[in-house]
Each structure stands twice: as structure tokens, then as C-alpha cells.
Residue frames as qw, qx, qy, qz and C-alpha x, y, z in Angstrom:
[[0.198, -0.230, -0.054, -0.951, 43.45, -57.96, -14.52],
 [0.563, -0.498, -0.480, -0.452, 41.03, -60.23, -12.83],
 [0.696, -0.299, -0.441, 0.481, 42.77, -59.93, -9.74],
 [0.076, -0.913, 0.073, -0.394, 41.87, -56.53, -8.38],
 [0.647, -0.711, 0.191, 0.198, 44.91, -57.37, -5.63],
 [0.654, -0.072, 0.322, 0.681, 47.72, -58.37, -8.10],
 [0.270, 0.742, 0.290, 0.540, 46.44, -55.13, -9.84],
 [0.293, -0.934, 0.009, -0.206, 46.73, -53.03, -6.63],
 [0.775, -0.409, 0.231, 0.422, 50.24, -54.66, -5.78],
 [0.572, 0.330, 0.316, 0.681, 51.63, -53.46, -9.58],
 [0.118, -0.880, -0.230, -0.398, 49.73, -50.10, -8.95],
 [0.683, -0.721, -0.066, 0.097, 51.35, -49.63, -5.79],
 [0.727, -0.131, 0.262, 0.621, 54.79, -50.52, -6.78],
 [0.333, 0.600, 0.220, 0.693, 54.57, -47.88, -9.74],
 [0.419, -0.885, -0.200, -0.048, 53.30, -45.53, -6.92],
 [0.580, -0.767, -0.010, 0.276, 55.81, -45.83, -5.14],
 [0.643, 0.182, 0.346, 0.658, 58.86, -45.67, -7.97],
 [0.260, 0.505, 0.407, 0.715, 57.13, -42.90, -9.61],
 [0.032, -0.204, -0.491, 0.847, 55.08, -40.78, -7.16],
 [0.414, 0.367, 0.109, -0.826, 52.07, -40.83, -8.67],
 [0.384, 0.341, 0.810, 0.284, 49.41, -42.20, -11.29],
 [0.382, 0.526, -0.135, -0.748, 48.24, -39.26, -13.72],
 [0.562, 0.276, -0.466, -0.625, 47.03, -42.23, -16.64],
 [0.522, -0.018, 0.809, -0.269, 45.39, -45.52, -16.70],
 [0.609, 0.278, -0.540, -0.511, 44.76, -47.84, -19.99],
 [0.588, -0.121, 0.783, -0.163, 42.91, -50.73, -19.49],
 [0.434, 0.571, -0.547, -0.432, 43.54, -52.24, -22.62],
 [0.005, -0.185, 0.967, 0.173, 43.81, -56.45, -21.83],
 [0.625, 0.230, 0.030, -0.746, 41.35, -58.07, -23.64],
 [0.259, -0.262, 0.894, 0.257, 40.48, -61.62, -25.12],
 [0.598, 0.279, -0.184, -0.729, 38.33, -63.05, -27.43],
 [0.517, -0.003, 0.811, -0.276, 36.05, -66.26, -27.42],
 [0.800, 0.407, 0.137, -0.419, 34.44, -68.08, -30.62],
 [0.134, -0.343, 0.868, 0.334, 35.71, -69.51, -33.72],
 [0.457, 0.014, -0.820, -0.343, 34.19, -72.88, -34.98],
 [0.221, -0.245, -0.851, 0.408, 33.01, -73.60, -31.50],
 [0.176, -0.404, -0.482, -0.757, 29.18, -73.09, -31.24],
 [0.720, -0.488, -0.488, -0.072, 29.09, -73.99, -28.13],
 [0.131, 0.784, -0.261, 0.549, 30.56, -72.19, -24.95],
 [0.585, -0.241, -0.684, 0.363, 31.36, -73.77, -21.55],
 [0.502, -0.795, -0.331, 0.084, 30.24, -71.85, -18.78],
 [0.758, -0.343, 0.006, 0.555, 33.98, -71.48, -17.45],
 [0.411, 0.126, 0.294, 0.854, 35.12, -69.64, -21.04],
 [0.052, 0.649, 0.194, 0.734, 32.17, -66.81, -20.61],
 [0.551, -0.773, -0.112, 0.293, 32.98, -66.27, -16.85],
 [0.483, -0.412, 0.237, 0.735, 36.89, -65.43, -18.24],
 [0.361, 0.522, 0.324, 0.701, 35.60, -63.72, -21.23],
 [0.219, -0.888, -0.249, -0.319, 33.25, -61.37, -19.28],
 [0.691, -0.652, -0.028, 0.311, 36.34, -61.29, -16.14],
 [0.578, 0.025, 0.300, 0.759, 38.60, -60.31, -18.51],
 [0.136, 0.425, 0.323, 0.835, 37.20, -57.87, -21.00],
 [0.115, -0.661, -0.153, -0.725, 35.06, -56.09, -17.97],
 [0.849, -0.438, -0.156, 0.252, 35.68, -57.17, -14.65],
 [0.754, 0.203, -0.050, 0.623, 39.30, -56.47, -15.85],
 [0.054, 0.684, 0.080, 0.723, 38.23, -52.74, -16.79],
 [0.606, -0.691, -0.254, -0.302, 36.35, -52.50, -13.97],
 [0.788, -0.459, -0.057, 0.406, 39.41, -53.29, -11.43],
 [0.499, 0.248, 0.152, 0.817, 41.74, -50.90, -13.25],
 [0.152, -0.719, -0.217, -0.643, 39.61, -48.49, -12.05],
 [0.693, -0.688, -0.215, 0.030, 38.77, -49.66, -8.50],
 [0.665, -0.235, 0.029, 0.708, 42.95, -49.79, -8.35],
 [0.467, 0.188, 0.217, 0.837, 43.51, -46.28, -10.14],
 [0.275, -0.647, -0.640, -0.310, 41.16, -44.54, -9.39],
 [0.437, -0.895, -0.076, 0.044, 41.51, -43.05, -5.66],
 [0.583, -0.168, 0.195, 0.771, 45.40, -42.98, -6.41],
 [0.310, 0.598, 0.300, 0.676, 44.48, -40.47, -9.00],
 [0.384, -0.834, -0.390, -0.074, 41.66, -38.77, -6.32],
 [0.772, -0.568, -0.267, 0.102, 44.28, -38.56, -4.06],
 [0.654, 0.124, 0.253, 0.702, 46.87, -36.85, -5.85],
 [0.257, -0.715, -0.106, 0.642, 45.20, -34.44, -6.60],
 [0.113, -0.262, 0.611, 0.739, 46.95, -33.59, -10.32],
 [0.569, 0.499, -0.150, -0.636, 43.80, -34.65, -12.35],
 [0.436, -0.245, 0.854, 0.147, 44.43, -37.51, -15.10],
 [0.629, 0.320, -0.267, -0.656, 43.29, -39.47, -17.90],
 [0.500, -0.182, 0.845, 0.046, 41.90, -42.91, -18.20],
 [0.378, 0.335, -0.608, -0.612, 41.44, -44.77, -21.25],
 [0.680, 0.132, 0.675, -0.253, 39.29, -48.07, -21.75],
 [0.177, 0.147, -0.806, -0.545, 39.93, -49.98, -25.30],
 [0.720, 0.266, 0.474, -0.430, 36.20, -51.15, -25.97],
 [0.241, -0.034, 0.827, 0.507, 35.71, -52.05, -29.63],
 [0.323, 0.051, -0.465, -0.823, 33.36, -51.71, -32.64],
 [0.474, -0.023, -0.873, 0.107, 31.63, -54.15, -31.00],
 [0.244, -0.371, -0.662, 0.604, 30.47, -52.06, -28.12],
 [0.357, 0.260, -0.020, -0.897, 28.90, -49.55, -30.23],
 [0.604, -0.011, -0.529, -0.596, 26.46, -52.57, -32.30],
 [0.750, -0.164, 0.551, -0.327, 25.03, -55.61, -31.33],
 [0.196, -0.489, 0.747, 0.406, 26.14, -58.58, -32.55],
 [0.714, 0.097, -0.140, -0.679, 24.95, -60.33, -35.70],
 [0.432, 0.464, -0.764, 0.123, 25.80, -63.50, -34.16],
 [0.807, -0.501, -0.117, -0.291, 24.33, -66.14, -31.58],
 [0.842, 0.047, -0.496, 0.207, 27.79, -67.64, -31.07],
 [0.745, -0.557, -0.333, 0.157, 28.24, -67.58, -27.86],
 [0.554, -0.028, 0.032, 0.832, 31.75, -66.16, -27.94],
 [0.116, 0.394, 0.331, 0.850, 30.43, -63.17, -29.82],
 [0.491, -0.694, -0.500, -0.165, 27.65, -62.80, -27.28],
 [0.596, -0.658, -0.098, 0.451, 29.90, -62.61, -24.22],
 [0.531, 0.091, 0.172, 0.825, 32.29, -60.10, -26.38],
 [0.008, -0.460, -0.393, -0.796, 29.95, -57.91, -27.51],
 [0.513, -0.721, -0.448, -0.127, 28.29, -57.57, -23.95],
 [0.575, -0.414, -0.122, 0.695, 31.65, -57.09, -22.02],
 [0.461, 0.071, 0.216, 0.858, 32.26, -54.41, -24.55],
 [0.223, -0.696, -0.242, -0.639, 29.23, -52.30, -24.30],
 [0.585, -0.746, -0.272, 0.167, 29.64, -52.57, -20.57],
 [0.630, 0.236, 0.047, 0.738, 33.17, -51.00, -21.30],
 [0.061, 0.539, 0.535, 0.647, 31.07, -48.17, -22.31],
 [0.460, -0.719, -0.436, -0.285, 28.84, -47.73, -19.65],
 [0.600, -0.394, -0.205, 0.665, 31.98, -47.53, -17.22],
 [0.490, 0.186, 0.203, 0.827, 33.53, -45.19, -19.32],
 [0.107, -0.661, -0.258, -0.696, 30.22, -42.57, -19.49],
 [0.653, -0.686, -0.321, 0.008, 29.64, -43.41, -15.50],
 [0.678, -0.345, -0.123, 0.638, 33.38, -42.51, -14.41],
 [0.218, 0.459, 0.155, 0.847, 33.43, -39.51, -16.91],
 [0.414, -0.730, -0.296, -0.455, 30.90, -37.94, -14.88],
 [0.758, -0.572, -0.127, 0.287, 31.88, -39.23, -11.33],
 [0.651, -0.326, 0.081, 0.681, 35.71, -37.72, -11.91],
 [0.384, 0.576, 0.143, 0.707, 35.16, -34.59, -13.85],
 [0.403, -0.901, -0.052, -0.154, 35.21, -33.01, -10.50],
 [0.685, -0.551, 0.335, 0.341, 38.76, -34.03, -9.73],
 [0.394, 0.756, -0.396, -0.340, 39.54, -33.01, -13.24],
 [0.494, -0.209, 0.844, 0.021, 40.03, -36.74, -13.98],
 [0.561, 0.371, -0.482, -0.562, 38.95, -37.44, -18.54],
 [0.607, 0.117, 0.785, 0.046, 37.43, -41.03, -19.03],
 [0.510, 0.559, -0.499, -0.423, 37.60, -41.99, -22.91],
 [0.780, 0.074, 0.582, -0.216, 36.95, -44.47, -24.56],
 [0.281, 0.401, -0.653, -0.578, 38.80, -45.97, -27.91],
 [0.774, 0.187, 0.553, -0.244, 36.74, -48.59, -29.73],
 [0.081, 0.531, -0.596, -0.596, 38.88, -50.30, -32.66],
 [0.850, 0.324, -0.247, -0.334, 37.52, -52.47, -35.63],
 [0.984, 0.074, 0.121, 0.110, 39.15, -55.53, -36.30],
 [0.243, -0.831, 0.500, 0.014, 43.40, -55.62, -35.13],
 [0.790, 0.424, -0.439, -0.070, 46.43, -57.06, -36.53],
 [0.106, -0.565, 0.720, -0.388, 47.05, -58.89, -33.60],
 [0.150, 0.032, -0.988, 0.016, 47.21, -62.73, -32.46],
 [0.339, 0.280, 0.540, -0.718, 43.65, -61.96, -30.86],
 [0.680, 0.596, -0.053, -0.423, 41.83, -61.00, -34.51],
 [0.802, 0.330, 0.438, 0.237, 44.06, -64.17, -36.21],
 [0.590, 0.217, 0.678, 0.382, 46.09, -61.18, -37.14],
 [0.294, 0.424, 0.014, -0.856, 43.88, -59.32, -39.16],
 [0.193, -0.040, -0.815, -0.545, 42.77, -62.15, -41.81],
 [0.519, 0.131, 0.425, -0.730, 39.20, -61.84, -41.22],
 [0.768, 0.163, -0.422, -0.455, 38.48, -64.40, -43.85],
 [0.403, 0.018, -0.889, 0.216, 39.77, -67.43, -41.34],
 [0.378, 0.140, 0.490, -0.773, 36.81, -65.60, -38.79],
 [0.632, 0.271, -0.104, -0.719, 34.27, -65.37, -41.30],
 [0.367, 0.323, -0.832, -0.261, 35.04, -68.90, -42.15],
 [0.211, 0.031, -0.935, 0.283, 33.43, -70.06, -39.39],
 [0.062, 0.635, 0.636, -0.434, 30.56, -67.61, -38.68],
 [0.213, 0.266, 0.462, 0.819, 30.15, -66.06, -42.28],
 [0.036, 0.778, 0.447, 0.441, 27.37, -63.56, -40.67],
 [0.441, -0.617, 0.053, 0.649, 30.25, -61.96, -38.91],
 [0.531, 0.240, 0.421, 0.695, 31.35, -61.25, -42.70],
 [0.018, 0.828, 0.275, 0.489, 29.31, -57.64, -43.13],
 [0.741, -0.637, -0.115, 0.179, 30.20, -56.83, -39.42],
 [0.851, -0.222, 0.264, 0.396, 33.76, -57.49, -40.12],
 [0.460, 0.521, 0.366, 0.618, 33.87, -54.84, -43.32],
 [0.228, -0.737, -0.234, 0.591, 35.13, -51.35, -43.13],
 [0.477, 0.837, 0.261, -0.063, 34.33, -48.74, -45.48],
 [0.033, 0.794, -0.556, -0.246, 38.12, -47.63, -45.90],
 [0.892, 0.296, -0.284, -0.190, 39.66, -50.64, -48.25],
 [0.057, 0.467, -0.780, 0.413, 41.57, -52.16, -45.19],
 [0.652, -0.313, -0.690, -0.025, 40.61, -55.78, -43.70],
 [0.672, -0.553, -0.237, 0.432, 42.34, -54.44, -40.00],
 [0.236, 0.900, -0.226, 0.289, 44.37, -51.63, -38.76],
 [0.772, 0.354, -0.423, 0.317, 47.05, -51.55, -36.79],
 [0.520, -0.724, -0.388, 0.235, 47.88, -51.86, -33.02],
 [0.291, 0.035, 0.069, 0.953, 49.85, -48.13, -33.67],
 [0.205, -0.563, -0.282, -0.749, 46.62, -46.59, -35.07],
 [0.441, -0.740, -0.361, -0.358, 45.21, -47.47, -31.83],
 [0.629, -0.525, -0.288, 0.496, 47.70, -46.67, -29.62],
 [0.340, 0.198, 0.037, 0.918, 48.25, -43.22, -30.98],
 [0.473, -0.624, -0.449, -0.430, 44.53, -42.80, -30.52],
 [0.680, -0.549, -0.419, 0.247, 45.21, -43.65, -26.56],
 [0.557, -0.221, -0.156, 0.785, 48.05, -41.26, -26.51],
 [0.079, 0.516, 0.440, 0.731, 45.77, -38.44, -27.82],
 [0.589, -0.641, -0.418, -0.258, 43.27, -39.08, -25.30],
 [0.827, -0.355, -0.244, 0.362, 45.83, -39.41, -22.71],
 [0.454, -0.067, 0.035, 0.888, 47.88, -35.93, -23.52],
 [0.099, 0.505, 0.421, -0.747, 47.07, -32.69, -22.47],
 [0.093, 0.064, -0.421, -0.900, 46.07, -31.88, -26.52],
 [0.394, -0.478, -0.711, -0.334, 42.88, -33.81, -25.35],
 [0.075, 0.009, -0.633, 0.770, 43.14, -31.80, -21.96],
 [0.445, 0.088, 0.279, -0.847, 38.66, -31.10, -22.15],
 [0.689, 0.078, -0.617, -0.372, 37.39, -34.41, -24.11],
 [0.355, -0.134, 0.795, -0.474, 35.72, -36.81, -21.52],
 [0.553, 0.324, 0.523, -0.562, 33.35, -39.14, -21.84],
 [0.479, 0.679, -0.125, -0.542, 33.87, -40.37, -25.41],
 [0.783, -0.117, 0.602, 0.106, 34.32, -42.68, -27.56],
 [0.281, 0.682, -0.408, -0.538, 36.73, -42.04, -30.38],
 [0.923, 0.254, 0.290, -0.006, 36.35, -45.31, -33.29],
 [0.263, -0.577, 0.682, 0.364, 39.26, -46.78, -34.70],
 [0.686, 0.237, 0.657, -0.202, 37.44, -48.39, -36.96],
 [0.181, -0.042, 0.745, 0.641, 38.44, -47.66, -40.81],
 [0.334, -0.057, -0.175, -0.924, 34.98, -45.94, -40.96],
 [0.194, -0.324, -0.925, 0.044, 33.12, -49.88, -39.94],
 [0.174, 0.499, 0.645, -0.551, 30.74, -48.13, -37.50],
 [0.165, 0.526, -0.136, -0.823, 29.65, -45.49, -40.20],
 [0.307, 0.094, -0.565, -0.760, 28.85, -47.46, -43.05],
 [0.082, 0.300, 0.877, -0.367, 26.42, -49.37, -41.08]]
């Protein structure tokens, strides 16, 4: 996804197979901290290239395909609980995460606008803490282990450490199907209530 060409070569190809783009989930994402308090330069260039860059090209590449079509569409953008706080964290990692992910955001309200003339929904899912190799999982005590004032952060008000990458892909497919056919511009939390008890 940091390659807005190898993105516009896959785009294409579907193009042409299918005849069309009517959805768009930018959804790859990665995550930078741990024990390491320190960040190289290098690893928040590919956090921020990844988690918004990334977005950001998924658009550039989907985008006028949609336009151009004609049909309308829906894109999706996976921010994260994360993009709706600020972190309570200096590590570095957490920094560059928690920045990419409010920029997420900012796409997300900027394209709603721009494309609701072409009848074109930007949305925005933003999930707590996922049981996937990214989150370790879901064991948020091997996070906290390292940066225990992630630990409050890290706590959702429903008695679940993490949901599951289902919850948020049903979420996407909501957003993405006509039963969401007037919702733009939003950001629906996946979050086991996290943002809320805040």
C-alpha cells in the first residue's frame, strides 16, 4: 500500500476482470512499540507510510475509478480507538500510531464531503484492541508489560481484553451494503465500549 503504482496495477487488473470498483477497504495496518523506547527514523517513516500514506493511496487509486463509473460506492478506512484519543504514551511507536490514525480520520471526513456528490459514502471503523498477530493476539497484558500507562487505554468497559477480526469485518460490511446506503462520514467504534468509558 505504499506503492500508489503496485496499488493502481492490482486496481486495474480487478477493473478490468470485474468492470468496475463500487467498494474500497483500506484496512493494512502495522504497529510500532513494545519494549523499544526508542524509534529509528526508518520505523516511523513505514509506520506513518503504512497506516496513512497507505490510506491515502487507496484512495488516489479508487477513487476516480469509482468517479468514473458513475454507480456511486462505498469506501471504508479501518482507523482505531486510537484515532479518536491521544495517546497516553511518549513511546515513540505509540506516537507515530496514534497520529497516522487520527489522520485516517481526517481523510475519511474530507472524502465524505468531496464524493457525496457522486453518491460515493466514506466511513470510518475504528476498533479497540484485535485478536490478531498485530495486538500479540489480543493479550494486552504482554503490551502493558512494557508500557503499563497503555494499561487504562487498553481497557474496555464490556468484560473483553479484544474482539475479534469478524466483529470488525461485519462492521465494514455494514458500511459497505446498501443497509448503510445514507451514512457517510462516520466513524462507527468497535471498541467493546473503550472510547465511552473514558
Amino acid at each position: 500500500v505504499r506503492s500508489k503504482d503496485a496499488l493502481e496495477a492490482m486496481a486495474d487488473a480487478g477493473v478490468r476482470t470485474l468492470g468496475g470498483l463500487d467498494i474500497a477497504v483500506a484496512n493494512a495496518g502495522i504497529g510500532r512499540g513494545g519494549s523499544v523506547l526508542t524509534m529509528p527514523e526508518e520505523d516511523w517513516d513505514t509506520q506513518i507510510d503504512v497506516n496513512l500514506k497507505g490510506v491515502w493511496n487507496t484512495g488516489r487509486v479508487a477513487i476516480p475509478s469509482m468517479i468514473e463509473h458513475g454507480r456511486g460506492g462505498s469506501i471504508v478506512l479501518t482507523s482505531s480507538t486510537g484515532g479518536l484519543i491521544g495517546s497516553p504514551s511518549n513511546v515513540p511507536g505509540m506516537l507515530g500510531y496514534t497520529a497516522a490514525k487520527h489522520g485516517v480520520i481526517g481523510l475519511m471526513r474530507s472524502w465524505a464531503n468531496f464524493l457525496a456528490p457522486h453518491s460515493i459514502r466514506v466511513n470510518s471503523v475504528a476498533p479497540t484492541t484485535v485478536r490478531t498477530p498485530m495486538a500479540n493476539n489480543g493479550d494486552v497484558s504482554s503490551i502493558t508489560k512494557y508500557v503499563p500507562e497503555l494499561a487504562n487505554a487498553l481497557t474496555n468497559a464490556l468484560p473483553v481484553e479484544a474482539v475479534d477480526a469478524r466483529d470488525v469485518a461485519n462492521a465494514v460490511a455494514w458500511l459497505a451494503s446498501d443497509d448503510a446506503r445514507y451514512v457517510t462520514g462516520t466513524v462507527l467504534p468497535v471498541d467493546a465500549g473503550n472510547v465511552n468509558r473514558r
